[in-house]
N, C-alpha and C positions, 0 to 999 in steps of 0.2 A: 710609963709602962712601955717594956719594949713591943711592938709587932712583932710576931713572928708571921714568914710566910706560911700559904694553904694551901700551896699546889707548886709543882715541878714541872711548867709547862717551858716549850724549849722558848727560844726568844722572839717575841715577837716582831711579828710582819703587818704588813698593810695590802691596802688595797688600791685599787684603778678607780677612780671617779666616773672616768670617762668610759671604761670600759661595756658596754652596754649590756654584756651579761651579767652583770651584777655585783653584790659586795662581799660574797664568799669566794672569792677567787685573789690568795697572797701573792703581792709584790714583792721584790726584798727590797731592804728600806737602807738607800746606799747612807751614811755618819756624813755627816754635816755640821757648820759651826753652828752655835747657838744664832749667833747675830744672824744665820742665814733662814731659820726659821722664824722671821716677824715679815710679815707680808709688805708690798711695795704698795704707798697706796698715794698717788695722785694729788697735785695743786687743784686750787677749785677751777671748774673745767674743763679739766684734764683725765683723760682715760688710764684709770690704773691698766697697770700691766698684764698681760694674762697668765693666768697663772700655770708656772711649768714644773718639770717634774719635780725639783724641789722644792717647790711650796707647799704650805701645809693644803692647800685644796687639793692638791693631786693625792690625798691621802682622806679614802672615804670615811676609813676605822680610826682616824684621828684622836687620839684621847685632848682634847683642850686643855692647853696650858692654864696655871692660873697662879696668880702671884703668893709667895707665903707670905701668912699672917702675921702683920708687923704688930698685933698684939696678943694676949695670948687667950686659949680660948674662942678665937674666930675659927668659924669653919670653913671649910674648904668650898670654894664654889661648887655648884651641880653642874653635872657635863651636858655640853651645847644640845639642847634637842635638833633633832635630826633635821635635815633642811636648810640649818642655818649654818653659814661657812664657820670654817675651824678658826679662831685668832690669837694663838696659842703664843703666850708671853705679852702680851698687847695691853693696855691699861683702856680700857673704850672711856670714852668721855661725850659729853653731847649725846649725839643718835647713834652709839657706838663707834666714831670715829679712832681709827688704830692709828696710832704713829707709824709710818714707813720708814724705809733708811733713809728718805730724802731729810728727812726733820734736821732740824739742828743737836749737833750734839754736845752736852748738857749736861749737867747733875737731872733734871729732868728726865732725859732718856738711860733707863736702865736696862738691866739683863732681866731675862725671866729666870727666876730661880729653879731647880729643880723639882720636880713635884715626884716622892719615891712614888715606887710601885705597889699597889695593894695588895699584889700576892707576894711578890719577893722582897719587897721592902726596899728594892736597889734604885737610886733616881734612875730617872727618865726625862730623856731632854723632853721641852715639849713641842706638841705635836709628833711626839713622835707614839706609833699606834702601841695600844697594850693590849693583851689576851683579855681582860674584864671585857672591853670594848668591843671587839673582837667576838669574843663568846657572846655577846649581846645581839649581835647582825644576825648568829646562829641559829640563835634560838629565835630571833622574830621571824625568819628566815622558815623556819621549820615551821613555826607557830599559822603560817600566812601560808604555807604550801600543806596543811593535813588538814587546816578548813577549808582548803578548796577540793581536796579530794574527798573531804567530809562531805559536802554539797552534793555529789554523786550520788542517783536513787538508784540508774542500772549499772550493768558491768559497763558497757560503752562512756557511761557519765563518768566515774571511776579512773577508768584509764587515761580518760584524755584529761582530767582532772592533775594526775600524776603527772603524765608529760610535759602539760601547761607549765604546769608549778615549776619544773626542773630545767625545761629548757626556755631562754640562755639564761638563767640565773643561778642553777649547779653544775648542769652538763651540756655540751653542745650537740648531743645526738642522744637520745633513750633509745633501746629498744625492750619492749615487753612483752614475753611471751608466757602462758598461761595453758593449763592442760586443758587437755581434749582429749575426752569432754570435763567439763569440771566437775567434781561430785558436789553431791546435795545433802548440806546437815551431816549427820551421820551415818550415811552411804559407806560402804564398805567398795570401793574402785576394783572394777575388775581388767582382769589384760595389763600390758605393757603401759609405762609411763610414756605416756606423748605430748611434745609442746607446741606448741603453735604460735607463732609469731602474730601477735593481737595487735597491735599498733607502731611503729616507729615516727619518733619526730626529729626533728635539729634544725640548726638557725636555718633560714632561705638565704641563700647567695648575695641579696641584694636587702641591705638595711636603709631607713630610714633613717637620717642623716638630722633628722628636725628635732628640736628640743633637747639640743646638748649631746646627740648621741654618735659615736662615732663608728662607721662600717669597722666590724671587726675582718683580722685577716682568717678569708677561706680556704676549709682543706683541698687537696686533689679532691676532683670527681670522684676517685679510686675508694679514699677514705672515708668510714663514717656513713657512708650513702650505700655500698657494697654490704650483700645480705646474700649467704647464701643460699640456705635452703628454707621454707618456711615453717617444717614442718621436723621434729627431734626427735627421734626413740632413746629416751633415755635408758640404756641396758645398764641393769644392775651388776654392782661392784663397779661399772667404771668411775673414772674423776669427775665427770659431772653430778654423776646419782651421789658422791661423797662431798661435792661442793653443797650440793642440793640439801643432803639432811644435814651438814654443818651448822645451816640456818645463817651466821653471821657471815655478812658482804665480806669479800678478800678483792687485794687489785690483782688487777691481770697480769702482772711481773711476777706472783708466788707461783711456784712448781704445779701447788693441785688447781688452780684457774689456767696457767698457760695447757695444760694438758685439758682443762673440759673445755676453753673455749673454739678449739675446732669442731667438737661435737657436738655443742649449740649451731654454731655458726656454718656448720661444714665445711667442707676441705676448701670450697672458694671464697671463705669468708671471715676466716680467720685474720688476711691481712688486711680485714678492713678495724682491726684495734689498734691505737697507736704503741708506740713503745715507752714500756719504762710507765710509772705511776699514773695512767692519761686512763685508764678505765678500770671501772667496780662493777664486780659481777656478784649481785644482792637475791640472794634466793627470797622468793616472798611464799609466806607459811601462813597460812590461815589459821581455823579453831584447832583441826585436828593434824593436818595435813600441809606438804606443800605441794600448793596450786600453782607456782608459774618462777619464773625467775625475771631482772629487772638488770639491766645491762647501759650503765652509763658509761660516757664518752666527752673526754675532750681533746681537742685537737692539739698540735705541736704549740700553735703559738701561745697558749697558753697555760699557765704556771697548773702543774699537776697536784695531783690532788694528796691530801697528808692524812695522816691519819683522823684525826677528828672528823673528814670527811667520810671517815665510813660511819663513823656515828651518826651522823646526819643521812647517808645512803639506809641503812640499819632502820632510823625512824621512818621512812618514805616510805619503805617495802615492809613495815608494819602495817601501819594505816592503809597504805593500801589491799595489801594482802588481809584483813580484818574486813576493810568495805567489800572486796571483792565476794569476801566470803558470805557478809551480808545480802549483799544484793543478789547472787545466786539462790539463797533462801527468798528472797521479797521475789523474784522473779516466781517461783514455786509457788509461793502461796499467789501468786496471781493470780499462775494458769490454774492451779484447782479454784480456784474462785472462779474462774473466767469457765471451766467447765461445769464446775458446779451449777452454777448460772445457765448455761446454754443445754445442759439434761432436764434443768427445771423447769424450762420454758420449751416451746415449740418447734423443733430444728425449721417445720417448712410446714405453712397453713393448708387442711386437704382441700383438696376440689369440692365444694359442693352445690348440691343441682341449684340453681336461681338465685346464689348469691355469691357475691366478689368480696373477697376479703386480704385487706391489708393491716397489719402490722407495727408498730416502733415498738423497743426498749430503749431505756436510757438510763445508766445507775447515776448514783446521788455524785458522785466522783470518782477521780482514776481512783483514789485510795480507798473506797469504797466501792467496788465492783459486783457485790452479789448484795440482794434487798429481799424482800417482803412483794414485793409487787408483780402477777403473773397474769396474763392473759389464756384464753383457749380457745381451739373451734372443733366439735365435735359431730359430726354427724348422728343422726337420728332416723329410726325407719320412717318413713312415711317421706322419705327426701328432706324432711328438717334440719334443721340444724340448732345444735346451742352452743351460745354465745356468752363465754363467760369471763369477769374480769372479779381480780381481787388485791387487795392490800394487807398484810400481814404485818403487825405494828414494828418497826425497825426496817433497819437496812446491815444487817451481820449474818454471818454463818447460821448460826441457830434460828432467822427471820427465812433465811433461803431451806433451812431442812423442814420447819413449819411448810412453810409454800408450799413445800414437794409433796409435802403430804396432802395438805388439802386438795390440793391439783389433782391427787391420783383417787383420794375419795369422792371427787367430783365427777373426773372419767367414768368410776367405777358406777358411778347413781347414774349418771345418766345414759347408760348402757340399762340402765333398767326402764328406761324413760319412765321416770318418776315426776309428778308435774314438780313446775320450779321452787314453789312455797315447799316441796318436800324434799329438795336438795340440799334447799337451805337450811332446812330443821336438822337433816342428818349431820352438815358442816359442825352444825353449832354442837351438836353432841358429840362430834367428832372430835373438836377443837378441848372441850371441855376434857375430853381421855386426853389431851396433851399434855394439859396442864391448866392453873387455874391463871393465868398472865396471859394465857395465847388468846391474845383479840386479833379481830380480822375484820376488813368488811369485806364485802363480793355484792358482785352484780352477774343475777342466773338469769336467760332469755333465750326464748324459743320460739324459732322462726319457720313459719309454714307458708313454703312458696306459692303452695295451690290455692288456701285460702287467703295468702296477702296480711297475713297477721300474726303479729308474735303479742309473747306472752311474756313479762318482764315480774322479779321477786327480788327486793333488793332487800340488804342486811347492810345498814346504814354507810352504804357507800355513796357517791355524790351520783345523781341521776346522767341519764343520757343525756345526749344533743342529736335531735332528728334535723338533717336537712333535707328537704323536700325539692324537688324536681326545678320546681319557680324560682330558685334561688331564697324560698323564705327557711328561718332555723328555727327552732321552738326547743326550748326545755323539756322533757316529757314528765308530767305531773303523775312522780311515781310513789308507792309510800315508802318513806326511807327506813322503818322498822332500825332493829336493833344489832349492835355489830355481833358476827360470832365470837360463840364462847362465851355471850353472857349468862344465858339458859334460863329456861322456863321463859320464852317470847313466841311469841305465834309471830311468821309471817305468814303476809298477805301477797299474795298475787293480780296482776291486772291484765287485760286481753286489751291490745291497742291495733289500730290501722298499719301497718308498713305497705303503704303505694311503693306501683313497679317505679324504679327511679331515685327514690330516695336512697339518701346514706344513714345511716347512725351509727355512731359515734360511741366509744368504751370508753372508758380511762380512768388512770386513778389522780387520786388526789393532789399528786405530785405537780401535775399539770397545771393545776388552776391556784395553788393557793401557796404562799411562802412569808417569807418575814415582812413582805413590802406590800402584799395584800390577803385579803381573804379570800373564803373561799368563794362566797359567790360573786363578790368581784372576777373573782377570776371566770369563773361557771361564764358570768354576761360577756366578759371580753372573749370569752371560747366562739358563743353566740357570734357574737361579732363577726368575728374573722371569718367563720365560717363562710355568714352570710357575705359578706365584702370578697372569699373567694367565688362562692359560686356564682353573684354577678359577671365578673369576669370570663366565662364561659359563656352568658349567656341565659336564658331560661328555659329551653330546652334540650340544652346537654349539660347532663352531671360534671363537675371537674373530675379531673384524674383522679381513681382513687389513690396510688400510690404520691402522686405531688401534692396532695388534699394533706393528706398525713404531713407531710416535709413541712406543707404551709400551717400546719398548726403548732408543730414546734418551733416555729421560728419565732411564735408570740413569747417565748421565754425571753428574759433579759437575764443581764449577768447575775442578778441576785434573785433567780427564783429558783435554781437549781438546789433545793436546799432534803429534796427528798428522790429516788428515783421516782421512775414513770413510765407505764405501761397503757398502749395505746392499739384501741383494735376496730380498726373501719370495715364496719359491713352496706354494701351497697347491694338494695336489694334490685334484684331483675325479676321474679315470681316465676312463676308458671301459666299460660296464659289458658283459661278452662278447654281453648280447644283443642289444646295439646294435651288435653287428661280423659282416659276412658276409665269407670266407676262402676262396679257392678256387684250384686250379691248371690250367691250360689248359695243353694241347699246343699246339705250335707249328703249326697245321694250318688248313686252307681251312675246316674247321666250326669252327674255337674262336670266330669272331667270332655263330654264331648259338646255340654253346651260350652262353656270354654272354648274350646279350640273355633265354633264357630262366630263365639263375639271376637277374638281376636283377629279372625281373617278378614272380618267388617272393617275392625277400627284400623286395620294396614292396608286396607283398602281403599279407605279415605282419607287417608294421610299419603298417600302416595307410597307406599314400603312393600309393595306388594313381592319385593323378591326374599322379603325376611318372612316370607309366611311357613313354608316349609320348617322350620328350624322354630320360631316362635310357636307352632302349635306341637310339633314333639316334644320344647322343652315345658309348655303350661301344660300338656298334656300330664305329664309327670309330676309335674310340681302339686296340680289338683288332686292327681289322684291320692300321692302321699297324703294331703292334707284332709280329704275328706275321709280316710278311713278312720281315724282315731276323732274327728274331731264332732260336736256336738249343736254345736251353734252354724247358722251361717257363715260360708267362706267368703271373705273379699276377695278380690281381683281387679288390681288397676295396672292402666299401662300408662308410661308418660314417655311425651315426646319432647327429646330436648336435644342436645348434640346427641343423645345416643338412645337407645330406647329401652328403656329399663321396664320389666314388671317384677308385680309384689301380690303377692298369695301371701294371707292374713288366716289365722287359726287359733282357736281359744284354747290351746293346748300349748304348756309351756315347756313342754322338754321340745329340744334343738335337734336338728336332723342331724348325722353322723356321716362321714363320707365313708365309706370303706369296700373293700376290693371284695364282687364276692364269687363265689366260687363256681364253677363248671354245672353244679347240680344243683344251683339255687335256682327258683323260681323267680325271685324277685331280687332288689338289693342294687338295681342296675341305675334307677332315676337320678340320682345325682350324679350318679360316673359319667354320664351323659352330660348333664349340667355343667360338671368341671370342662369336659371338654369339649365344648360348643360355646357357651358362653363369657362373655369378655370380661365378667365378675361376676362374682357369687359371693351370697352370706347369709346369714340367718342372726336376728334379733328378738334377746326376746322381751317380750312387753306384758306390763304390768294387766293384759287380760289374755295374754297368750305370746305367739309368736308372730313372725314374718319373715320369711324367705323371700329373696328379692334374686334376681341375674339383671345382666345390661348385655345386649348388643351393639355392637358399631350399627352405623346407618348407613354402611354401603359407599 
């Protein structure tokens, strides 16, 4: 059967061994006799020769010779795997020993026969290089430069992925410039096209000389290093905006590239392209769009670039442009993760009176950035506070819009100061209206500086870690009840000690337990650390609360990061009883002036004797509102701490109203006052009425 040829490709070229940019850069291949391509090879001892431009080594795309089949039916050898020298007409014997020309000549020493070509069918001396060959370097060429721009997760990873790949093994200079800004997904771009020069690379002046490799020759300074402006308006209708949606790469010699590449480059940078076939100017197109253009370059010394090279330009500014477009979306869904996450949690923990509170997050991974896992810190009337942590099963989008909800039904209860067994009950009903999958646990606790005690309701979350002033840590024997959302479960509540000094400790699950332990493995080594930090302080100073937190995450090792983790250090400092004055008032037409004279007592003994004026106009007022509507005894406390806050208590639960009131009113004035005299104001209301509270500076 005859062959016929499969392709019209013109004749083929070779390449530079030596040349250290690579194997897609053609030599022309000057005709040579047969007898000159068999290599020169050495007596024993003896150093063959090196091999020069006419030997088949100096020919990287070498097709290897191979002898025809002196019977019929043998196949043709398989061509040399890469690495090993080309020995093209040679008969190896032994360890592959090739006959040189030194040999004796012989009926033994023959010619290499011709071996035709597989696309055209015409012989080919051998070693001499073919387009099979050839197209082979191409394609592993390309194969080995779109996995490396594959690897790329952001746009920086990307682009330098591209350039790596390119230079010196296609071009000796990229430049890559990309719009500004780039659109997102299916963004519609508004305004003018603008490009921005995102990266440039090419060879460095000075090559490594080791392992076969030889300094190539360098352009002028002038060339290839010369950039004019960084920044391109691409104006529609001109030859750049027409190279641009052509989509396919052109070289800089065609009419519509010599005319856009000064208005990439601008008017001082245009002569830094060579002439004649030496650069590709490759628009790169995304899903919808083109995002940026890709601009290769090689210098005079060497052999310019043909067309197949834009086929290979063409695949580059694919893949790249594909990833680029990629990683602008993963960038996007970041930051909404990354904001998603940072609305669901806390931007910044509030001040509250007698107790210090710190903080970590930490999601499960970068590729995982929004969880299930939330902390809180809420203020409460009475100077309380609660303290709440939870875990929401997962760590995905749908674990973080869970959170956000329970988070804000949690705010929302205890704005009612509900006790904690009844937060938790609402959770669980709350979670059950989500759905019938939304499990949670949480840990609710409320902390009361004056009496030095809080009050803890867990819904199967892993207990506290109290550390105590001495450096001792203790587990807190809490009941662990049932996670939310399972329904129908009574929590229980417990009233425990919090001494001035101590810290305790929040966190979820993520902390303590992973593929490599359990949880209360981890729970006792939490213990641990703890206690091993606050020794190192000492026994009567707390550690840092912020470097306490740092030293507890450092107990992670590489493999326990298997879930995120939320962490919330409260260090209590109380209220100490003689910084609190405590009193009850009937509901009657004198309670507003016995007031005023217990508080000029209790600033009397405190030393505050120049906040009296102001403290008894503003309890003055606050009494009187309260005892006109109300039925029960009023409270009145005053505390002293950085600043001196009082709280008027009433069994009455509608909220006081600020508002401006008019020339002919009688009354309506007491809070206008309050707003502007005092350093804060609020009113809360409580599950038996309300409370109004203000704070003064202390002078």
């Amino acid at each position: 059967m005859t062959e016929h040829p499969t392709s019209f490709d013109r004749p083929p070229t070779g390449g530079d061994p030596t040349d250290p940019r690579g194997a897609l850069l053609p030599t022309p291949v000057q005709p040579r006799a047969l007898g000159a391509a068999l290599p020169a090879q050495g007596r024993a001892g003896e150093t063959p020769p090196a091999a020069g431009a006419d030997s088949p080594a100096a020919f990287e795309h070498a097709q290897p010779g191979a002898e025809q089949a002196t019977e019929p039916g043998t196949h043709r050898p398989r061509p040399t795997p890469e690495g090993v020298p080309v020995q093209p007409g040679g008969a190896q014997t032994g360890a592959g020993a090739v006959p040189g020309p030194g040999a004796a000549a012989g009926p033994e020493r023959r010619a290499a026969p011709l071996e035709p070509d597989r696309r055209t069918g015409q012989p080919t001396a051998p070693g001499r290089p073919t387009p099979m060959r050839r197209d082979g370097d191409r394609l592993r060429f390309v194969g080995a430069a779109t996995r490396r721009i594959a690897r790329g997760m952001d746009l920086d990873e990307i682009v330098m992925g591209l350039c790596r790949a390119t230079v010196p093994t296609f071009a000796d200079a990229i430049l890559v410039y990309l719009r500004e800004p780039l659109p997102v997904g299916d963004e519609r771009p508004t305004g003018p096209l603008v490009l921005r020069l995102r990266r440039t690379d090419r060879i460095p002046v000075e090559r490594d000389t080791e392992g076969g490799f030889t300094p190539a020759v360098q352009p002028e300074p002038s060339e290839l290093e010369t950039v004019g402006s960084e920044l391109c308006e691409v104006r529609p209708g001109s030859a750049l905006a027409e190279v641009l949606r052509g989509v396919r790469p052109v070289f800089a010699d065609t009419p519509a590239a010599r005319a856009a590449l000064p208005e990439l480059l601008g008017d001082d940078g245009d002569f830094a392209v060579p002439d004649g076939r030496r650069a590709i100017l490759a628009p790169l197109r995304g899903r919808r769009r083109v995002i940026g253009a890709a601009l290769f370059l090689r210098g005079p010394e060497r052999v310019a670039f043909d067309a197949d090279d834009l086929l290979v330009a063409a695949q580059l500014a694919t893949h790249s442009a594909l990833g680029i477009d990629k990683a602008v979306l993963y960038g996007r869904e970041a930051y909404i993760a990354d904001e998603l996450q940072r609305t669901m949690l806390p931007e910044t923990l509030p001040r509250c009176t007698g107790v210090r509170l710190a903080s970590r997050y930490l999601p499960a991974a970068e590729t995982a950035r929004v969880g299930g896992d939330w902390y809180d810190a809420i203020p409460l009337p009475g100077s309380r506070v609660a303290l709440v942590v939870g875990d929401v099963m997962g760590h995905s989008m749908t674990s973080a819009a869970i959170m956000g909800q329970l988070r804000t039904t949690a705010q929302t209860l205890a704005g009612l100061d509900l006790p904690p067994q009844e937060v938790l009950h609402h959770l669980d009903e709350q979670a059950q209206r989500l759905g019938t999958d939304r499990m949670a646990t949480c840990l609710y606790a409320v902390y009361d500086p004056v009496a030095h005690r809080i009050t803890v309701a867990n819904a199967g979350h892993p207990p506290p870690v109290l550390l105590h002033l001495g450096g001792h840590a203790e587990v807190l024997r809490v009941p662990a009840g049932a996670p939310i959302g399972v329904g129908g479960v009574d929590f229980e509540a417990v009233e425990l000690d919090a001494p001035a000094g101590a810290t305790l400790l929040l966190y979820t699950d993520g902390l303590v337990e992973s593929r490599l332990r359990d949880v209360w493995t981890g729970i006792e080594q939490l213990r641990e650390r703890l206690a091993a930090t606050a020794q190192l302080t000492g026994p009567d100073h707390p550690p840092p609360l912020e470097a306490l937190c740092d030293e507890v995450l450092d107990m992670l090792g590489p493999g326990d990061r298997d879930d995120d983790i939320a962490l919330l250090a409260a260090r209590f400092d109380g209220i100490a009883p003689s910084d609190v004055a405590y009193w009850f008032l009937e509901p009657e037409d004198a309670a507003p002036g016995r007031a005023r004279r217990l508080a000029r007592r209790a600033l009397a003994r405190w030393g505050m004797e120049d906040l009296t004026d102001s403290v008894e106009l503003l309890v003055s007022e606050v009494v009187t509102n309260a005892v006109r509507y109300a039925t029960k005894p009023v409270t009145l406390r005053l505390l002293r701490t950085d600043v001196l806050r009082c709280e008027v208590g009433d069994d009455v639960p509608q909220l006081p109203r600020l508002r401006q009131a008019r020339a002919t009113d009688e009354g309506g004035r007491g809070l206008y006052l309050v707003n502007r005299l005092a350093r804060r104001w609020g009113a809360t209301r409580l599950s038996t009425g309300k409370v109004v509270w203000f704070e003064l500076n202390r002078g």
